[in-house]
C-alpha positions in Angstrom: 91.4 104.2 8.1 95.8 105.2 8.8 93.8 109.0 8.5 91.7 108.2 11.7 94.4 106.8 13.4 96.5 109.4 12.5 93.9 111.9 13.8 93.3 109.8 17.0 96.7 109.8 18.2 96.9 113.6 17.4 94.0 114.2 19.6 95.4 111.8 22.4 98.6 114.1 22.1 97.3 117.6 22.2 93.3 116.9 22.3 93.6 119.2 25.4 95.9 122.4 24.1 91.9 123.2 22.1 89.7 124.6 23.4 86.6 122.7 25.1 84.0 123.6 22.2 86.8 122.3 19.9 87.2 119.2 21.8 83.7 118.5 21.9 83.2 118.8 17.9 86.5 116.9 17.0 85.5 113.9 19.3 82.0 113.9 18.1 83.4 113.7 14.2 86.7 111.2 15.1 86.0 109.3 17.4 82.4 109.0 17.9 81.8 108.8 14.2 79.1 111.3 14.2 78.2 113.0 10.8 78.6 116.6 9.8 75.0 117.1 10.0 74.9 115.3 13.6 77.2 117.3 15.2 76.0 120.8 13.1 72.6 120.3 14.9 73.7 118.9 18.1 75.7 121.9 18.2 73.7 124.5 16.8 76.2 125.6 13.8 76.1 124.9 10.1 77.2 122.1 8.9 79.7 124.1 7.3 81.4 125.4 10.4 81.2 122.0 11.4 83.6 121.4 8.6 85.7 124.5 9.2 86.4 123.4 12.5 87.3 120.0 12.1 89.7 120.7 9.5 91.0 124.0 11.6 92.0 121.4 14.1 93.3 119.2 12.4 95.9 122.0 11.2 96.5 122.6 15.0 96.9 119.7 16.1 99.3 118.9 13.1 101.4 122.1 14.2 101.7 120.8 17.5 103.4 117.9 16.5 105.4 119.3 14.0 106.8 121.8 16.9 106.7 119.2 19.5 107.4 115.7 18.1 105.6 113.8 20.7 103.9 111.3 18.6 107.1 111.0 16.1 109.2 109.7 20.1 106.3 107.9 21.2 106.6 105.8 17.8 110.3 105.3 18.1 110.0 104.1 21.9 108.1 101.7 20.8 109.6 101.1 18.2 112.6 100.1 20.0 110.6 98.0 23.0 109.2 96.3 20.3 113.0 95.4 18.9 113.5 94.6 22.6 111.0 92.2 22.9 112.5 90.3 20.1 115.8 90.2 20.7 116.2 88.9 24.6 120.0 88.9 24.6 121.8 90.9 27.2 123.9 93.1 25.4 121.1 93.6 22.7 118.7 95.0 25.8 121.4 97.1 27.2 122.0 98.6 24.1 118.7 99.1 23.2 117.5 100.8 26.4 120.0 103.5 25.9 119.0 104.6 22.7 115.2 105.0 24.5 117.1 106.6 28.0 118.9 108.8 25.2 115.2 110.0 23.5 113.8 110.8 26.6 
């Protein structure tokens, strides 16, 4: 299930830096649950390629983050509103809105 996730938020992150057949395959097998065999006929490739694909973009979306760090701030910010949230004292929110005006 964290693998999903994991592969949802990449996708919501750099979905759009692959290309539109890419997109297309990748959302079919993450988020629309599809099986390799689904998508290999719906798209007219082996179920092979299917796999190739899938697990080529994974890679790419992986180096994205690891050059780009989007995901890794986005789960600090909130994080830190979270921390927010629970504290509700004045010098705790100033403090804490800092370190988020500081990551972005």
């Amino acid at each position: 299930m964290e693998k999903i996730v994991e592969q949802g938020l990449l996708y919501d992150f750099y979905g759009e830096l692959l290309t539109e057949h890419q997109r297309r395959i990748y959302e079919d097998a993450v988020m629309n649950d599809m099986s390799l065999s689904e998508i290999a006929q719906e798209a007219g490739i082996s179920r092979q390629g299917v796999h190739d694909l899938i697990k080529r973009c994974d890679k790419t979306l992986e180096e994205y983050e690891s050059r780009l760090h989007l995901m890794e701030k986005f789960r600090n910010i909130t994080e830190k509103l979270e921390e927010i949230k629970r504290q509700a004292s004045e010098e705790a929110v100033i403090r804490l809105a800092d370190e988020i005006l500081e990551e972005l």
